[in-house]
N, C-alpha and C positions, 0 to 999 in steps of 0.2 A: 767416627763412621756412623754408629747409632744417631747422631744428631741431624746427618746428613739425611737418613732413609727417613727420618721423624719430618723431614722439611716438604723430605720429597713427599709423604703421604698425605701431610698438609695440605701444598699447595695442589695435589692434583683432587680431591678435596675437597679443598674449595673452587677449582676449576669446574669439577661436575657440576655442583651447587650454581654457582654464575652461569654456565652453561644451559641446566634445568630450570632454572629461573627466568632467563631468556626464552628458553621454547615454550613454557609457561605462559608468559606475556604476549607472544607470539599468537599463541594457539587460542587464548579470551577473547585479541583482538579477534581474528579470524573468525572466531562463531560469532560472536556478538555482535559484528557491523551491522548498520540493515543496507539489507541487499534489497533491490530491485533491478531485474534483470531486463534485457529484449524481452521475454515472454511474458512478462505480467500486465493484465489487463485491469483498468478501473471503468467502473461502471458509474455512470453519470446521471443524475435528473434534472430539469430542469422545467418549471413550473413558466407558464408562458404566460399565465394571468390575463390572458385576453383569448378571446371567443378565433378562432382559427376556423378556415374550411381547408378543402382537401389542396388547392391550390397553394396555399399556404404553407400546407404542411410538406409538400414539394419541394417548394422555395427553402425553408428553414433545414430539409434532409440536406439538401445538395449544398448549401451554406456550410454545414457541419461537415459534409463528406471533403470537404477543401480546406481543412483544417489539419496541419501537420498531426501524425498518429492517432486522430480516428481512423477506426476500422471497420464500424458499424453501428448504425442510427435508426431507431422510432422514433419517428412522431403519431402521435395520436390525434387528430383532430377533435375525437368524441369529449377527453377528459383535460385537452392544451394542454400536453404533457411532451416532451421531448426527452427521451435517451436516448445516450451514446455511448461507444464504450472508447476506452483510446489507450497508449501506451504513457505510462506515466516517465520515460525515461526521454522523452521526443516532445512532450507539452505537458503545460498541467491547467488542470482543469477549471482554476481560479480566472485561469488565463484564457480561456477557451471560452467560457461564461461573460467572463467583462467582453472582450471583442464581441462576443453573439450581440449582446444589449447595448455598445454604441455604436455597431456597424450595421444595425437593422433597426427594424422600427415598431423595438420590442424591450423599450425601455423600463417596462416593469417586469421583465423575466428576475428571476431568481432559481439558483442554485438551489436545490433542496437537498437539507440534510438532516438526517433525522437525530430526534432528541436522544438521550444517556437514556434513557428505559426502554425506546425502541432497539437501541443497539445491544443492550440486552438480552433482549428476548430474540435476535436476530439471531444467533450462534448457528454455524452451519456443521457442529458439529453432532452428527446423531446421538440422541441417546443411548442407543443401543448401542454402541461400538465402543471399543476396550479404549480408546482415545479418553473418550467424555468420563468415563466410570473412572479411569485412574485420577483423571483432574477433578474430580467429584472427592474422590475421596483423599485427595492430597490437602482439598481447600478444607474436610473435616477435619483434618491434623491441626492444622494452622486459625 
C-alpha cells in the first residue's frame, strides 16, 4: 500500500512539473512574439533628390494616398522630401518605395534611413520619466 501512495505522489508530481513546464513555454512564447497589430503606424521618408514644384508634389501626394495602408502624406516641395505614414500589417514600406521609383519618374528617390548614432540619440523616451531612469540604471548594473 505505502508503495502504491509513493507512485501516486510521484506521478502526480511529475504531472504538475510537465504541466508548469508547459504553461512556461506557453507564456515566453506569448510575451516574446513581436506583435504588430491593425493600429501600429510607421512613418516614412523619402528623399526625392530632384527639384519638385507644387504641382508635383500633388501628383506624388495622391500617388501615395492610392497605395494599400497609407493613411497620410507630406510632400514638401521646399526641401523634395516626401512622408507617409502607413500600416505595416497591409504593406511595407520597401515595397511602397520600389513601386513610388519605377512607377513614376522619380528614379533617383530613395528611402531614407537614418544611421546607428542617429537612432540613438532618437529615443522617445523622456528623461525625466521613471521608464528611462530605471533602464538607465539597469544598463549601470550590466
Amino acid at each position: 500500500m505505502k508503495k502504491r501512495t509513493w507512485k501516486r505522489i510521484a506521478l502526480a508530481a511529475l504531472g504538475v512539473f510537465v504541466l508548469g513546464v508547459v504553461v512556461l513555454a506557453v507564456h515566453i512564447y506569448v510575451v516574446t512574439r513581436p506583435r504588430v497589430d491593425a493600429d501600429t503606424r510607421v512613418m516614412v521618408r523619402i528623399d526625392l533628390r530632384k527639384d519638385i514644384g507644387q504641382a508635383e508634389a500633388d501628383r506624388i501626394t495622391a500617388w501615395l494616398y492610392q497605395q494599400k495602408g497609407v493613411d497620410h502624406v507630406l510632400v514638401n516641395p521646399q526641401s523634395d522630401i516626401a512622408i507617409f505614414t502607413f500600416a505595416p500589417v497591409i504593406n511595407d514600406a520597401n515595397r511602397i518605395v520600389g513601386d513610388f521609383c519605377a512607377q513614376t519618374d522619380y528614379k533617383q528617390a530613395r528611402r531614407y534611413l537614418p544611421s546607428e548614432k542617429e537612432m540613438q540619440g532618437g529615443c522617445p523616451v523622456a528623461t525625466t520619466s521613471a521608464t528611462y531612469k530605471v533602464a538607465r540604471f539597469i544598463q549601470h548594473l550590466f
